[in-house]
Each structure stands twice: as C-alpha cells, then as structure tokens.
ZAMARGU-4260 file (C-alpha; in steps of 0.2 Angstrom, whole numbers, plus 5000, padded with zeros to 4 digits):
<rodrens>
0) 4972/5055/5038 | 4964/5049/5021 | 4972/5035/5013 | 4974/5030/4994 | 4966/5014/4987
5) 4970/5016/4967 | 4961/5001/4958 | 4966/5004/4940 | 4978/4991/4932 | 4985/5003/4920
10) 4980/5021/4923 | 4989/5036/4914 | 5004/5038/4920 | 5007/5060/4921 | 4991/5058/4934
15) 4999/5048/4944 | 5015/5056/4944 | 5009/5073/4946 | 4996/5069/4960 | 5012/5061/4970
20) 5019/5078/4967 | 5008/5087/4977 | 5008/5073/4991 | 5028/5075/4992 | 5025/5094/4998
25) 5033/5097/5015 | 5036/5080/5014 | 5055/5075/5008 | 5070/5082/5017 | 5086/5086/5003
30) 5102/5085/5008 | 5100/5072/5024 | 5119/5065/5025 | 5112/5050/5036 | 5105/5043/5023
35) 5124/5036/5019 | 5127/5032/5035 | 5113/5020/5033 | 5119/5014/5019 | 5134/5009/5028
40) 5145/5016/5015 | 5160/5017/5025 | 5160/4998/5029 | 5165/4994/5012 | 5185/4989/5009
45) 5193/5003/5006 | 5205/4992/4994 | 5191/4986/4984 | 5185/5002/4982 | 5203/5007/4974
50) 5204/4992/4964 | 5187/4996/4959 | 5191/5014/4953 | 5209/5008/4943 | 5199/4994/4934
55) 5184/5007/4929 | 5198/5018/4921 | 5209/5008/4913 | 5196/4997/4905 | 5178/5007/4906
60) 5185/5024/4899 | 5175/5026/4882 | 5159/5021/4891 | 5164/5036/4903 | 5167/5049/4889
65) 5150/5041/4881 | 5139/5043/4895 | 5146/5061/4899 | 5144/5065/4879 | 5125/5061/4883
70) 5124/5069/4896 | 5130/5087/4890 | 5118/5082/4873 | 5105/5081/4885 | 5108/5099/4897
75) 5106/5108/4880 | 5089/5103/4881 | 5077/5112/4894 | 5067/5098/4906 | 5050/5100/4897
80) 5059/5096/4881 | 5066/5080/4889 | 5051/5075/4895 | 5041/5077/4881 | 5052/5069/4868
85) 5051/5053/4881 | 5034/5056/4883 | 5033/5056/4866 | 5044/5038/4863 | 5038/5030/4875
90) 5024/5016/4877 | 5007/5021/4878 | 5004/5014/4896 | 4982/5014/4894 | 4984/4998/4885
95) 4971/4989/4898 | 4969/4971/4899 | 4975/4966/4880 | 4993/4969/4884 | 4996/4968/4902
100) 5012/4964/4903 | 5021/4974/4890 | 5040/4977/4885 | 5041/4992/4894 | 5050/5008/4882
105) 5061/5022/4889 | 5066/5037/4881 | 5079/5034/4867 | 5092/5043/4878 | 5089/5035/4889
110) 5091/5017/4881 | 5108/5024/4876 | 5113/5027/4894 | 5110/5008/4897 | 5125/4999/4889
115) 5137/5009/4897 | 5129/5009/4916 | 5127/4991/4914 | 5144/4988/4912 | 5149/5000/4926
120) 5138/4995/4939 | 5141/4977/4935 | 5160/4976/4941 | 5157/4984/4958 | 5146/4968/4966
125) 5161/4956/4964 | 5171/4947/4968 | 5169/4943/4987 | 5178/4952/4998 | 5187/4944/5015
130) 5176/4948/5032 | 5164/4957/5020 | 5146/4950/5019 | 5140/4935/5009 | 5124/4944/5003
135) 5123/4941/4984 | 5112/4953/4976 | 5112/4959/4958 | 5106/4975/4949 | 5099/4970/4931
140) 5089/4981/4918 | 5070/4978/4919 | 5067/4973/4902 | 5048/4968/4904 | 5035/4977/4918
145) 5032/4973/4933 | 5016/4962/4935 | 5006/4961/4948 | 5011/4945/4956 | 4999/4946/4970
150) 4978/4946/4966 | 4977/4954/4986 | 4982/4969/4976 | 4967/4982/4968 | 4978/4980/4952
155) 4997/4988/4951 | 4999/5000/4935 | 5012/4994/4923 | 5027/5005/4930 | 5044/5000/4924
160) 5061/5006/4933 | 5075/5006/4923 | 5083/4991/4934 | 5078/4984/4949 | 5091/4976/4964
165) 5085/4958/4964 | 5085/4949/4981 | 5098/4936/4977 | 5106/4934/4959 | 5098/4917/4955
170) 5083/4928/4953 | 5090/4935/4937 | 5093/4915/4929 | 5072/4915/4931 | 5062/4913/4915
175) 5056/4929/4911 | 5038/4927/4916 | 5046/4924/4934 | 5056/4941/4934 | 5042/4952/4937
180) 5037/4950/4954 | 5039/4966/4965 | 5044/4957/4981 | 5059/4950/4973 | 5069/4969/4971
185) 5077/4976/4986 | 5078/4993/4978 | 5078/5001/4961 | 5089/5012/4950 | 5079/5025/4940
190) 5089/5036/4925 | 5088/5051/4918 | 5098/5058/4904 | 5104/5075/4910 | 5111/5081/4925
195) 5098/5095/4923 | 5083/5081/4929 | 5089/5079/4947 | 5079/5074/4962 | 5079/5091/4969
200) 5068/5107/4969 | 5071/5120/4956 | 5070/5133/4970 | 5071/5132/4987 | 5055/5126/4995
205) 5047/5124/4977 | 5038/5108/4972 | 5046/5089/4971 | 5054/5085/4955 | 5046/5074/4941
210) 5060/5063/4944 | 5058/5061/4961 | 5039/5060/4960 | 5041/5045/4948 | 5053/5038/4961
215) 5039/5038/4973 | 5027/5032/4962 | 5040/5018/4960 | 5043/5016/4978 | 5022/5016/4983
220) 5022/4997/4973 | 5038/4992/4979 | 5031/4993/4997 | 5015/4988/4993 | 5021/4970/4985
225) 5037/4967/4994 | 5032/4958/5009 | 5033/4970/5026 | 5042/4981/5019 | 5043/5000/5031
230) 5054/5010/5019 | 5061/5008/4999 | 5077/5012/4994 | 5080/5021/4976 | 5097/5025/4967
235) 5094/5039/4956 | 5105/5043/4941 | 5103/5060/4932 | 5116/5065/4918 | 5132/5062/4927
240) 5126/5065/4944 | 5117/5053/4957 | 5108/5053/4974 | 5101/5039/4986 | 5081/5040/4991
245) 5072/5031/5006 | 5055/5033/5005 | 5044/5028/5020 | 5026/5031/5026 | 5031/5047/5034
250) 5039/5055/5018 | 5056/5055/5008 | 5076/5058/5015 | 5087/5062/4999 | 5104/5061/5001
255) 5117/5075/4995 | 5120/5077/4975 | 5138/5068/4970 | 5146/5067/4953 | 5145/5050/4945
260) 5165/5052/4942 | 5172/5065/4952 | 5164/5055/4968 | 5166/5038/4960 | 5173/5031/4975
265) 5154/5034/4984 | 5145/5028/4969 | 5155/5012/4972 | 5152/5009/4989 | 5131/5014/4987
270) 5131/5000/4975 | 5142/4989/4985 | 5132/4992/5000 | 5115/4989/4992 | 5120/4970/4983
275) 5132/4964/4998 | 5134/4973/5013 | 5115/4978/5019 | 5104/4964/5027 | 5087/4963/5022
280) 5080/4975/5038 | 5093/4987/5032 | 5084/4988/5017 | 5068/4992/5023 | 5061/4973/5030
285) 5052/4977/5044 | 5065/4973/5060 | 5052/4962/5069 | 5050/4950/5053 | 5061/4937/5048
290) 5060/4926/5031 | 5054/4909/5038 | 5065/4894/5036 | 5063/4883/5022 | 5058/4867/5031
295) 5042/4878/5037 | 5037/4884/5019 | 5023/4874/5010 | 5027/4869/4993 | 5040/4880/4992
300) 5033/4897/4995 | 5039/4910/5005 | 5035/4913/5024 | 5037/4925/5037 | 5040/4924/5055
305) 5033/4939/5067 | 5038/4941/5081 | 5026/4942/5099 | 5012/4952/5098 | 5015/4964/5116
310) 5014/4955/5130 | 5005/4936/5121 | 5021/4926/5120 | 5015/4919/5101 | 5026/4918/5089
315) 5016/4917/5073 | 5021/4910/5053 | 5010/4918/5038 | 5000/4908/5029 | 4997/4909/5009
320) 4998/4924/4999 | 4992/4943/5010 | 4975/4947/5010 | 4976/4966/5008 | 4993/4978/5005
325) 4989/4997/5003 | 4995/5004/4989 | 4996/5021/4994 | 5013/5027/5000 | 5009/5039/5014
330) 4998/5034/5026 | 4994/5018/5036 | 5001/5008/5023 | 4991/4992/5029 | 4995/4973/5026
335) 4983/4961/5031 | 4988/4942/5031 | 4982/4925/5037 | 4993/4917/5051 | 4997/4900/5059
340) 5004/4900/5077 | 5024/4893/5080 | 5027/4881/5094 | 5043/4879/5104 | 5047/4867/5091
345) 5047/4878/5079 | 5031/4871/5071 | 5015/4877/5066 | 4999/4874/5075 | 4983/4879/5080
350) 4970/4887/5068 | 4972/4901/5054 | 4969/4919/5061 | 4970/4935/5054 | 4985/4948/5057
355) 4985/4966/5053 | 4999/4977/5051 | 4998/4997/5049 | 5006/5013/5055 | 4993/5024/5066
360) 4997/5042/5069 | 5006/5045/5088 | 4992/5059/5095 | 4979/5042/5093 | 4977/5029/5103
365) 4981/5010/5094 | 4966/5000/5087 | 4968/4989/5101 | 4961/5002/5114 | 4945/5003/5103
370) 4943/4984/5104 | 4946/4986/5122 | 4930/5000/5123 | 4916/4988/5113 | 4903/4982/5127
375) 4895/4967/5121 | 4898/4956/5104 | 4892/4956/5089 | 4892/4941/5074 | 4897/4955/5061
380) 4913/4961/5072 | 4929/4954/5069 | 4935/4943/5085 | 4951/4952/5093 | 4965/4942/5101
385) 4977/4954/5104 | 4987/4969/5097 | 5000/4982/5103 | 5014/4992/5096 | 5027/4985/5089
390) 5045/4986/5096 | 5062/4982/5091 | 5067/4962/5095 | 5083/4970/5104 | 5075/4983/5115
395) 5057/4978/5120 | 5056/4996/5126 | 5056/5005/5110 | 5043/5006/5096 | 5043/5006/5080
400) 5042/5024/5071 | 5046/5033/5056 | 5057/5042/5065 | 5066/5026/5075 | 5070/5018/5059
405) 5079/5034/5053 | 5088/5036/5066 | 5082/5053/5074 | 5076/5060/5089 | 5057/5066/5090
410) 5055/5082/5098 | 5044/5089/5110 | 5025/5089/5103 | 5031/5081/5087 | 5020/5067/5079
415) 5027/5052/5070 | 5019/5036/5064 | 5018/5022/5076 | 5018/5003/5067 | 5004/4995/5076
420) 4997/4977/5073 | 4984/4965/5080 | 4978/4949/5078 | 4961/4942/5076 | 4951/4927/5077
425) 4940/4931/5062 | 4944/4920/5046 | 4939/4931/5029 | 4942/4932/5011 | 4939/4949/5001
430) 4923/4954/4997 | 4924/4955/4978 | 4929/4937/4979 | 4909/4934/4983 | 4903/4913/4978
435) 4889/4922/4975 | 4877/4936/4977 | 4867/4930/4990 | 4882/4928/4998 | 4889/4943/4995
440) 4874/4952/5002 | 4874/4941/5015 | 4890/4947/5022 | 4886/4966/5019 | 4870/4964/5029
445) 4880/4957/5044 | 4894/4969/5042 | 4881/4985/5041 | 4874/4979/5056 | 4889/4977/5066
450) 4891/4996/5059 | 4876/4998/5067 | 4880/4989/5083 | 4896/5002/5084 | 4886/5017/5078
455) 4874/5014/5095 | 4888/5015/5107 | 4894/5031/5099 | 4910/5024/5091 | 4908/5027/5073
460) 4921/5018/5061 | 4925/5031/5049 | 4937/5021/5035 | 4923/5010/5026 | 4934/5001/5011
465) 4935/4987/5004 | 4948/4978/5011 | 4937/4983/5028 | 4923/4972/5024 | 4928/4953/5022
470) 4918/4937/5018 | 4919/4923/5030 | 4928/4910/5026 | 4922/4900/5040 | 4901/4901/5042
475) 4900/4892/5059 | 4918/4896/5067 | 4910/4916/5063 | 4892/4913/5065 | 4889/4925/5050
480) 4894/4929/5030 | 4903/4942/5033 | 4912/4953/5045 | 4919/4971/5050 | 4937/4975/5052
485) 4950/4988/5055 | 4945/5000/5068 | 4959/5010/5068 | 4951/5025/5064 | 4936/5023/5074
490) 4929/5039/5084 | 4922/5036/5100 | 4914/5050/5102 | 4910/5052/5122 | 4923/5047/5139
495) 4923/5027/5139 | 4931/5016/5153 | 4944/5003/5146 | 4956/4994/5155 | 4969/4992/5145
500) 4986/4977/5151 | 5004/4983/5144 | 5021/4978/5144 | 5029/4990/5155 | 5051/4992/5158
505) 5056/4984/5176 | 5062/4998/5189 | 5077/5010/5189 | 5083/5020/5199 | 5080/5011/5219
510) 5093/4999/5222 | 5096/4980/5218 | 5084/4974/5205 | 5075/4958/5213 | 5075/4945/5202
515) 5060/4941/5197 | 5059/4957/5192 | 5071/4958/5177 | 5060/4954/5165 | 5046/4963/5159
520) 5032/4966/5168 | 5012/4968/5164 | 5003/4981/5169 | 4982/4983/5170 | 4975/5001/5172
525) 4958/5011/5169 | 4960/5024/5154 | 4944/5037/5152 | 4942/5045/5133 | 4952/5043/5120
530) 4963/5052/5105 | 4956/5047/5088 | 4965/5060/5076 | 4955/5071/5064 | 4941/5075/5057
535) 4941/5068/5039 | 4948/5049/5039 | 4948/5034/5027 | 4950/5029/5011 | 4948/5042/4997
540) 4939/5031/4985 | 4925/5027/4996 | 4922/5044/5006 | 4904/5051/5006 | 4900/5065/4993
545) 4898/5077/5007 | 4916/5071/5013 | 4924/5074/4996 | 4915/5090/4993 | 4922/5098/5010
550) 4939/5092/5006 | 4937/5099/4989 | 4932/5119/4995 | 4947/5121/5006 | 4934/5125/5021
555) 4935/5118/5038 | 4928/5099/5035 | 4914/5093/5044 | 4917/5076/5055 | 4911/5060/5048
560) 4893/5055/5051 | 4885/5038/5052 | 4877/5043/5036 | 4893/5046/5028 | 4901/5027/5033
565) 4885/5020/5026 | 4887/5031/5008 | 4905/5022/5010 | 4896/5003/5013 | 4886/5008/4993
570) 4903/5011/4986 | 4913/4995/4993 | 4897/4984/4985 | 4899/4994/4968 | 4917/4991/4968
575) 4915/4975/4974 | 4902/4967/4958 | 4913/4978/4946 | 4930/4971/4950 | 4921/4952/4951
580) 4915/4953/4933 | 4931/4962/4926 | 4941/4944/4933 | 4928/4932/4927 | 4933/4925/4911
585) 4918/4927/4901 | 4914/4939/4886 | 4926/4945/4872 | 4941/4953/4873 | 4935/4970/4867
590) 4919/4968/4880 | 4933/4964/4892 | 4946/4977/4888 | 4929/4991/4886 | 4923/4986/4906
595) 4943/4984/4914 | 4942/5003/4906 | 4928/5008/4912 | 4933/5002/4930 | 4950/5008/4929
600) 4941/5026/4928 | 4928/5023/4939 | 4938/5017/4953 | 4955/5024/4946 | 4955/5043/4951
605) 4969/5049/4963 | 4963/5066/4965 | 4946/5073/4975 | 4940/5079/4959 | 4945/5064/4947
610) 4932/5051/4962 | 4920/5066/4962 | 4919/5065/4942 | 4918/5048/4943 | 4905/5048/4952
615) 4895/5060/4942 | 4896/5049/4927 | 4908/5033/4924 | 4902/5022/4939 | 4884/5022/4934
620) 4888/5018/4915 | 4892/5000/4920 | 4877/4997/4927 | 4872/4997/4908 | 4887/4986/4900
625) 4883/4971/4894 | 4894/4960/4905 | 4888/4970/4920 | 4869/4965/4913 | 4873/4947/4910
630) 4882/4943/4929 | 4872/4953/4940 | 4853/4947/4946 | 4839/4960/4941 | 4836/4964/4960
635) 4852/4969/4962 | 4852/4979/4947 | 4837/4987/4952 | 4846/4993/4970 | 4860/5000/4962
640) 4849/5011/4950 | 4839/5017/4967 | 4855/5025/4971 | 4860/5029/4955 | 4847/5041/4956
645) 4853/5048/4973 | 4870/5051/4970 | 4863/5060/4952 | 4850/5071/4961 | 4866/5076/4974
650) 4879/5079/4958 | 4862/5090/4952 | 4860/5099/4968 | 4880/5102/4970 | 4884/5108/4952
655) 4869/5118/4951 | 4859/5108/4936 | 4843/5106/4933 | 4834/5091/4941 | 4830/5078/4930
660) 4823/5065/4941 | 4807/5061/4953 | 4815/5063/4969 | 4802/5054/4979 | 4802/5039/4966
665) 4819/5036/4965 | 4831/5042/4979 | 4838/5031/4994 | 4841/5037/5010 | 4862/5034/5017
670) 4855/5028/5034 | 4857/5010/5041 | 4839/5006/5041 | 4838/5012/5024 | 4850/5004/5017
675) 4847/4988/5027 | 4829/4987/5020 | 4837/4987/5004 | 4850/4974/5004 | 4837/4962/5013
680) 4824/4966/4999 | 4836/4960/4987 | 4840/4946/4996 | 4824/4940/5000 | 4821/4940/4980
685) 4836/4929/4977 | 4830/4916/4991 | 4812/4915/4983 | 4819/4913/4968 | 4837/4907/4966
690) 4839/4906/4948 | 4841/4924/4948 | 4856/4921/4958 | 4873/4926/4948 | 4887/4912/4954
695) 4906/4918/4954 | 4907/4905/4937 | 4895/4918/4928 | 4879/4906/4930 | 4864/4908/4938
</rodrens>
C-alpha cells in the first residue's frame, strides 16, 4: 500500500483530478440503494415533505423552469465543451503564495444555477418539525476558498465546492475570514450544468467521471481537515438530476440517479437528512469519538474525547491542534494528535502523549504486534503504551472497518480496512518545525539509528516520511532530539515470538454465565511470524528511485531494502529545510512566490512519473535559490550537493545519458553508515563553529 503525501499549496488542478481518476478504478460501486438508507431518508415527516413540495410549486416555479432552461442549454453542449469553457472561466488556481486565499470563480453556467438552487435548498431545513431532531445545520454557497486552517497539514490546494453543509448555522454569521475552515462542513454540494455531467461511467466498467473525480478530490481534504472523520458525504447536482456520494478510505458508494423534479420528494428528504436528521457519526465522525464538552475545552477550542484504547481502561481528551492528517483519500488516512488522559471526574490529568489513528489492511497484523516484537530499547524509538483495534462503543466485539461502517457483510477471503490506533509516550513536534539545524540533525541522526537498531533485528520500517520522523519536544522525558514512529508498515522479515494480551468475548454456549465472567476478559498468548502486507509500501513522495522506477515499468517490484528506507530519510531532510524556509517570513514576495513554486513542484507530483521528474531536476534547483543560500549553513549545503550528484548520476544511468560527473568525487552511498557519517560530519562543523548555525528566525 503506498500512500499520497501532496505538499503543494496550489497545484494545478486537471492533475489532480485526473490522477484521482485513475485511483477511483475498481474502486466506487454505482447504483448502491443503501446509501439512502444511511441517509435515513425515510425518517423524515412525511407531512413536511408534502408541505415542502406544495410550497416549491406554488412559489419556486420560475426558478424551476429556469434551472431546467439551463440545463437543456447545457446537454446541447458535448462534456469536453463544458469543461473547457469553465476551464476556460475559471480562476487560474497556480496563483502560489501572492493570493492564497482567492474568491474562488465557477463556470458562468454554473453561477447562473446558483440563485435558483439557493432558494430551493433553503426552504427544506426549516422549520422544526415535532419529534424530529434538533440538529441545526445549514447549506451556504462557498464564496471564498477554503484555507488551510491547520499548519499540521503539508498545504491544502485551493479547492472550492460550490456550497459546503456547515456544522451548525451560527457558522454561517462568522466573519468571512472564519468561514474557511474544512472541519466546519459536514458535507458538500458540488454542481454541474447539465444532466450530461453526472457521476457515473459513460460505459459500463469505464473510467470515473470528472465530476465524481472532482468530488473526491473534494472529499480527500474534507477528511483530512475535519477532525476524525472515516467517510465524506457529497450531494451531487448535474442539470436536473442528482445523486448522493460517501467517500471512505476504502473507495466510493453512489447512490441511484433521481430527477431533481420528478423525484422531488427524495431531494427533500437528502437535504433534510443532512441539516437535521443525521448525527455527527452519521455523517462520517468516527463512532468511538465524541466532541468534548465545553467546560474541558482550553480557551475555547474544540476537543475530542476517545474512547479506551483495547483492554487500558483510559479515557483520553486531545490536546491542541493535530500533529499530522493524511491528505490522501485511499489509504491509511493517518491522524496523529497530542492527548491528555480523563479522570473519573471527567478531568484531564497526567502528561501529554502522542495518539495515532490509521486504517491498516485486514491480511496484516496492527502496529501494536510489531511493538510487541522489538527486543531491547532504543532513544530514537518512539515509547509505545498501548494500541489495538478499534471497536464500536456498543458492541466491544466488533471493529471498526470499511465494510462495518457501510453496513455489509465481508465475505470469505475478502480484505477490508481495519481502523487501528495506539498511543505513545514519545512527545514530538514535525520535523520541518526544526529550532535549528543542529537540532534538526540532531533528531535525524537519533531517528537513523533507531532505523538501524530495527534494521539489525530484521524488521525494516518501510514508510520513511515526514510525519514519521518527529523532533522532541521534551530532550530529557526522550533522552534524544528526535525520534521514530509509525510502524505499521514495518517487515519483519523472519518468525518472531510475541506475546500478545487482547480483549477477548466471555463464553457461550455452556450453560449459566458465572458472574464474574460477564465482562470482558483478557487474554495473553505466544504468536510466531507475522502478515505484513506487500511488497512496495509508504509514502509516494519519499520512495527510493529504485522503488519508483519498479512501480513505474509494470514488472513485478522488488521488496524494500534498508538501502531504500535510508534514500527515504535524504528526502524527508530535503523536504523538511525546504518547507522551513518557504514559512519563514523573510525575503520578497517574488523570491517568496519563486521558492513556494518551486516547492510546490518539487514535492507536489501525484504521479510516479511527475516525483520521478522532480527528482531529476526541480529539487536540486533550490539548492541554488537565494533564500535556500541565505538560511541553510555551508555544511549542510555542501551534504545536500554530495547527494545531488547521486541522485544525477542514477537519473543518468536510468534514462541512458551521458555521465557528466566524477563518480568517485561526488556520489553518497544509501546505507546507514554512510549516511550517518554524513550527517555527524555536518554536525560536528556546526558545534566547532556555531555561527554557521541557521536559527528558525532566519539568523545565524
């Protein structure tokens, strides 16, 4: 499994899009009628819904025969027209760091669509209806883009839906710079003008439509910035015609195709269903989470409570904004926050730890059993507390999966995606936010050599990123300046004892329950090898060369070496100085906009062979920007351009150039001692003479 770690704040749009495309193949079911039925659809008064439809055509008729006028405008139009001419209208997204947060511009028909549906879906969330629920959620038109409210993030692109389901409707009396933030929608309404651009293939089994490959590009950042969220929910609107989206980490369910006015009674109850009826699990919030009360929330900012982690009876509260949150759609989808215990008092106590949250593939075993399979310690590890699979609150029996939260029965040698979470000791910060470069060497030297430390008893980590690599935040709590996390993709590659303690259902089947036996139970057992999934694992920006290369040929790939991880530790340091300088406030705003650019395309590509170009050419022009020259040291210049001349002379060797440098001057060697040498090299020269040093203010 290779998951997605797009850093750009703004990249082009039709890339994104069209790379999504290829990630929906085999991936979305059409036609899925329970995707109604989790609506709850039918819950909604039936008298409302007639009172709804009488009042939409007595006073809403023009804006029914305008929107259907439109829509017959547009079906004389073939879909590539369409899309060009708002291709054409719209905003230039590439605007870097000058603009970030633009008026977002649609398609002139689709501006035209807007009056009309505003008024419509305005009438169906009120009023209140007796024994119906008190939720008070509100669809408005997104009239600016959506920031990126979070700096956890590696930078959200400037996508705009046409209106988003705020959480509550106060959130719509907000000053604008406050109506932003992804983790205020529930859901999101995208439009198109004719009933031509639906959701659905053009011919059976054929590729995902733009629309719905723009919905999911949509739905990646609503999961990503909305707080423990495990599926996204998207009304679509196409011409006259509509269908609900729920897009999770295992792919995409899309309801049947209605008509706008033929099945008007359905379009009032989805809309119903989403601003009043659904609770906030029902809309995708992660059933073992639960908004923390306001008396526990420091000045006023919003909380979490999760519930125990397998058989630790904790309750725990998160702290501050998250650490790390995935921005890829499929996949593990990762959160990473800081967590305070809650006491029976419903207080918080005890020290800040770190909790993880991600989904792992069903034929592996949980990150927990790797922990379980370490013999010894080491500084540069991450200290494990606990972790397990997560289960519903109402039946401590059943996981979370994909296919649980839809609903659906997993049959024989099926996989699914199990959510998984643990909880560390380890306090850290992300590497890019480095106080500085001693201290970020610092924590990469003790994070390669816990690397190492794994590497020697034959488990190898296999998803080198960087929001794997942390800083400490606490010197002598950790005893190092950094540390080592996530393991869940970790091989080990030969038979390992671990005795593994799990929560286990009391018996059945023999008679009277003894009573001390109702409860559940603990079990401790001796487990030999382990399930570790395939071959080619982590995250795309940081693979190997090699890695890349493989994926890229369509052969068989190779299994991931030592040598390959330790490529991937080159590449988080990279990223890491790049992104530090691009958020320092220093320089003009052209120098500024010219390196957000040129990090947007070095660290931006969503495709094997957009990372591979990258790396052929944008990375290392960086190196030579004035900004890059004015905050980074000489001696950590200098290592950079030693593997400069490595990853040229394997680009050379791959696309069959000449060579053009002194191979024996100038290449580095992927190998922990190596690279070890290096970094200790450079960090030797900064302790001899610390004026070199580059501080996160920009000083020396």
């Amino acid at each position: 499994m290779v998951d997605d770690y797009a850093s750009d704040r703004s990249y082009y749009l039709g890339s994104s899009h069209t790379a999504l495309q290829r990630e929906l193949d085999e991936r979305v079911q059409y036609d899925v009628e329970s995707v109604m039925t989790r609506l709850r659809v039918s819950s909604v008064d039936d008298r409302f819904v007639n009172q709804c439809m009488q009042s939409l055509q007595a006073q809403l008729a023009e804006d029914v025969e305008k929107l259907t006028f439109l829509a017959a405008q547009a079906d004389s139009h073939s879909i590539d027209y369409l899309e060009s001419e708002a291709f054409a209208e719209a905003e230039d997204l590439d605007s870097g760091y000058s603009t970030p947060f633009a008026q977002p511009m649609k398609s002139r028909r689709e501006l035209q669509m807007y009056g009309p549906l505003v008024r419509h879906i305005a009438r169906f969330p009120s009023p209140d209806v007796q024994g119906e629920e008190a939720f008070d959620r509100v669809f408005r038109r997104q009239s600016a883009a959506l920031a990126p409210n979070q700096y956890h993030t590696p930078g959200f692109p400037k996508f705009t839906p046409d209106f988003s389901l705020l959480r509550d409707r106060s959130f719509s009396e907000l000053p604008p710079a406050q109506q932003r933030r992804w983790c205020d929608r529930a859901g999101f309404i995208e439009v198109k003008p004719s009933n031509n651009q639906h959701a659905y293939p053009t011919v059976a089994g054929g590729p995902a439509s733009s629309l719905l490959a723009q919905a999911a590009d949509y739905a990646r950042l609503h999961l990503s910035g909305r707080p423990f969220s495990v599926f996204s929910i998207s009304l679509l609107i196409f011409g006259c015609g509509f269908c609900v989206c729920i897009f999770d980490r295992q792919g995409v369910l899309v309801s049947p195709r209605y008509h706008m006015w033929e099945d008007l009674d359905v379009f009032i109850r989805v809309v119903r269903s989403l601003t009043r009826v659904l609770d906030e699990h029902e809309l995708g919030l992660d059933p073992s989470v639960s908004p923390a009360p306001q008396s526990m929330l420091p000045n006023g900012t919003e909380a979490y409570i999760v519930d125990p982690v397998g058989s630790d009876p904790r309750h725990w509260c998160t702290v501050h904004e998250p650490i790390w949150s995935s921005l890829s759609l499929f996949g593990r989808g990762t959160t990473v926050w800081r967590v305070r215990e809650v006491n029976a008092s419903g207080q918080l106590c005890g020290p800040e730890m770190i909790m993880e949250t991600s989904l792992r593939s069903s034929d592996r075993d949980a990150e927990s059993f790797v922990y379980h399979a370490i013999k010894g310690s080491h500084p540069g590890l991450a200290k494990y507390v606990v972790g397990a699979d997560v289960t519903f609150p109402d039946n401590k029996y059943k996981r979370i999966t994909a296919h649980a939260l839809r609903g659906t029965t997993l049959g024989p040698n099926k996989l699914t995606s199990v959510l998984h979470r643990i909880v560390i000791e380890t306090l850290g910060r992300p590497v890019w936010e480095y106080h500085s470069e001693r201290e970020l060497l610092e924590g990469f030297i003790t994070a390669l050599e816990a690397h190492q430390f794994l590497a020697e008893q034959k488990i190898l980590h296999r998803d080198i990123s960087a929001g794997n690599i942390l800083l400490a935040e606490d010197l002598l709590r950790q005893e190092s300046a950094g540390f080592l996390t996530d393991l869940d993709f970790a091989r080990l590659e030969s038979d390992i004892e671990v005795k593994i303690t799990e929560t286990v259902s009391p018996p059945r089947g023999y008679g009277a329950i003894p009573s001390h036996l109702h409860g559940p139970s603990t079990r401790t057992h001796t487990k030999f090898g382990s399930q570790r999934g395939g071959q080619i694992t982590g995250t795309l920006q940081f693979l190997s060369r090699r890695l890349l290369e493989a994926m890229l040929s369509g052969k068989p790939t190779p299994p991931t070496t030592a040598e390959d991880d330790v490529e991937s530790f080159l590449w988080v340091l990279v990223y890491a100085i790049y992104r530090r300088i691009c958020f320092l406030d220093v320089g003009t705003p052209e120098e500024q906009q010219k390196l957000g650019r040129a990090f947007t395309k070095s660290f931006g590509g969503r495709t094997t062979e957009e990372i591979l170009e990258a790396r052929r050419v944008a990375i290392w022009s960086l190196t030579d920007a004035p900004l890059v020259i004015q905050h980074t040291s000489e001696p950590l210049r200098y290592l950079l351009r030693q593997y400069q001349f490595t990853m040229v002379l394997a680009a050379e060797r791959s696309y069959g150039t000449p060579l053009t440098i002194n191979v024996s001057q100038h290449s580095a060697a992927f190998t922990h001692q190596s690279l070890l040498h290096a970094l200790r090299s450079v960090l030797d020269q900064l302790r001899e003479r610390p004026e070199l040093d580059r501080r996160s203010d920009g000083t020396s």
